[in-house]
Structures are given as C-alpha cells and as structure tokens.
VOPANU-816757 format. One record per residue: residue in one letter; x, z negated, y of N, C-alpha, C, CB in turn; chain. Coordinates in steps of 0.02 Angstrom, whole numbers. Atoms other than C-alpha are relative to their C-alpha. Last residue first. Glycine has a CB too. Layout:
VOPANU-816757
R   residu     n.c1     n.c3     n.c2    ca.c1    ca.c3    ca.c2     c.c1     c.c3     c.c2    cb.c1    cb.c3    cb.c2   chaine
R        a        X        Z        Y        X        Z        Y        X        Z        Y        X        Z        Y        A
...
This chain:
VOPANU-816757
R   residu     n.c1     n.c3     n.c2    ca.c1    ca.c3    ca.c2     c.c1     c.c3     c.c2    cb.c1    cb.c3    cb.c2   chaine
R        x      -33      -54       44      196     6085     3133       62       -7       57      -47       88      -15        A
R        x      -57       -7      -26       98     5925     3210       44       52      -34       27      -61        3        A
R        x      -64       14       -4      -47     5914     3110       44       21       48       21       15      -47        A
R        x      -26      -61       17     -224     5959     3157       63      -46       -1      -11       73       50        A
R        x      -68       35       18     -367     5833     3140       45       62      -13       -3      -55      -72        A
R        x      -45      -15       84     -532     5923     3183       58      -34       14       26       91      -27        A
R        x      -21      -67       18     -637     5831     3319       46       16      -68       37       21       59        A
R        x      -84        1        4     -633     5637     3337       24       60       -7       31      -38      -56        A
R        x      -17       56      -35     -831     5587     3355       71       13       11      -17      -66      -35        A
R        x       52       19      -64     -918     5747     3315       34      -56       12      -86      -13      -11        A
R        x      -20      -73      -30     -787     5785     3155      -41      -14       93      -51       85      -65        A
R        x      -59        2       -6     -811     5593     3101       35       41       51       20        9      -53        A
R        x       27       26      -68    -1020     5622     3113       73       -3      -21      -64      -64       27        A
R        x        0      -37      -32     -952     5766     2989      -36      -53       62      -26       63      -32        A
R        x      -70      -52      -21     -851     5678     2871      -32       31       71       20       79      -70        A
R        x      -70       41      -41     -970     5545     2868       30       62       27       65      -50      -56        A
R        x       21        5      -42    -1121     5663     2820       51      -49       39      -62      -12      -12        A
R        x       11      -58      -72    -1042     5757     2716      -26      -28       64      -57       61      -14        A
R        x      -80       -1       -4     -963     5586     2601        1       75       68       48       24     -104        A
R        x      -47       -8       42    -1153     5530     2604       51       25       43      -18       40      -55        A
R        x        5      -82      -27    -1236     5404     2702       44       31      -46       26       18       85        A
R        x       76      -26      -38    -1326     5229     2681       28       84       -3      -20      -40      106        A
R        x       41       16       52    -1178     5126     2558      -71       42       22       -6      -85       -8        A
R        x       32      -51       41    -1057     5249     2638      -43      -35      -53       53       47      -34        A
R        x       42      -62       -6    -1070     5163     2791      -13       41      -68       37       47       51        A
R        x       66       -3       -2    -1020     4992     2740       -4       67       17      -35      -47       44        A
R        x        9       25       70     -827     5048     2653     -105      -28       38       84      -88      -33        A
R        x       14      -17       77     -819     5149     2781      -35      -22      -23       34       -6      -42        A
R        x       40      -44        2     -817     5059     2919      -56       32      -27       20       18        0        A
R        x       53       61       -3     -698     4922     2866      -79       57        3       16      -65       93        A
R        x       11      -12       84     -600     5076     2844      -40      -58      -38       77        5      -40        A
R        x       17      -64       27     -617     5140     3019      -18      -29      -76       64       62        8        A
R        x       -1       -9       77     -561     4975     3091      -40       46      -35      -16      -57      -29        A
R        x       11       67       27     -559     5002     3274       20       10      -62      -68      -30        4        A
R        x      -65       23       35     -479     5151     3393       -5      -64      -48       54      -17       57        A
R        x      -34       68      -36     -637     5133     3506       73       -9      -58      -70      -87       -1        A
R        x       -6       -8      -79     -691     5308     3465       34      -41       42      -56       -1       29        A
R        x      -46      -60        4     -684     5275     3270       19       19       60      -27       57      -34        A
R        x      -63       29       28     -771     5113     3280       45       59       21       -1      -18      -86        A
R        x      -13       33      -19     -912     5208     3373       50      -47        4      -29       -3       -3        A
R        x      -22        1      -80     -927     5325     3269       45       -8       61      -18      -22       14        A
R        x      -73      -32       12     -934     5232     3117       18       15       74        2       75      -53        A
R        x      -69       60       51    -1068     5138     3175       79       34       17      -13        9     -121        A
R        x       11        6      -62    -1187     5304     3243       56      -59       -4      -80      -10       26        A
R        x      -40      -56      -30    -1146     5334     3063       -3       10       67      -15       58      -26        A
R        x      -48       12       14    -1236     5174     3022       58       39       28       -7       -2      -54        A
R        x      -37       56      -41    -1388     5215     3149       81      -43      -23      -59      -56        0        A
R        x        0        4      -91    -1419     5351     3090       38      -10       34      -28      -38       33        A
R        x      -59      -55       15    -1425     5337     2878       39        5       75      -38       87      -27        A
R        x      -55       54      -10    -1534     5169     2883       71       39       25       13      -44      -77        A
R        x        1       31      -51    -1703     5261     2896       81      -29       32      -51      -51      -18        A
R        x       11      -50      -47    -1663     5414     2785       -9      -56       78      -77       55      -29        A
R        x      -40       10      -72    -1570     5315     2665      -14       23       50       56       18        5        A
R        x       10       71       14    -1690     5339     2489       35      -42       56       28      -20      -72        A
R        x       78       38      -17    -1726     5506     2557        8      -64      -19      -70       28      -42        A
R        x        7      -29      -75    -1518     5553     2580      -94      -36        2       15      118        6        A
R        x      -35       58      -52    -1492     5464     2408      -11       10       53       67       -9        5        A
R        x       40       47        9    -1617     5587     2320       34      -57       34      -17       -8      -68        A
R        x       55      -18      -14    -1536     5756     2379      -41      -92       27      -29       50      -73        A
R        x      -24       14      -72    -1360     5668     2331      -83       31       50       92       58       20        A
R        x      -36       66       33    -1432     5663     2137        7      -19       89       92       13      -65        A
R        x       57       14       11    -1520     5831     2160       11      -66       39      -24        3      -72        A
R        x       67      -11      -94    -1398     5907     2238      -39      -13       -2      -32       58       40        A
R        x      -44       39      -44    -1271     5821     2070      -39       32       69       94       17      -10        A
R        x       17       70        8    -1396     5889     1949       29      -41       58       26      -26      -67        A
C-alpha cells in the first residue's frame, strides 16, 4: 500500500519534482538554509528522492572517527 501511496505522489509531482530538488541542491552547495529547503521540497518530492539529489550535491557524509 505504502508503493502504491509514494508511487501516486511521484505522478501527481512529476512536473514540479525537478526543478525543486534542483532547489535543494543548490542551497545545499552554497552552504544556505537546507531546512528552509526542506520543509518546501518535500511538498513535490519524496524522502528518496531528496536524500539522493542530497547524495549528488554533497556526497556521502562520513564522520570523523
């Protein structure tokens, strides 16, 4: 139910999805407000598709050990 559910948000966002996460991005590259971001992007994209324009804009996050 829930791949259905995120299935059907992805076609009901397919125009708007893009260019938000093209957004993020962009914030994220320029050191900006990330969480301003957010909070609009994930009204167009889901939580995989952030994470992973995130991964493409800032690579993996590795701690300091």
């Amino acid at each position: 139910m829930q791949i259905k559910s995120v299935e059907k948000f992805h076609q009901q966002h397919t125009n708007e999805t893009e260019q938000h996460l093209k957004n993020l991005q962009a914030i994220a590259m320029q050191r900006g407000n990330t969480f301003k971001g957010l909070m609009n992007t994930v009204k167009y994209a889901s939580l995989g598709q952030i994470s992973h324009a995130l991964y493409v804009a800032g690579g993996e996050y590795r701690r300091n050990m």
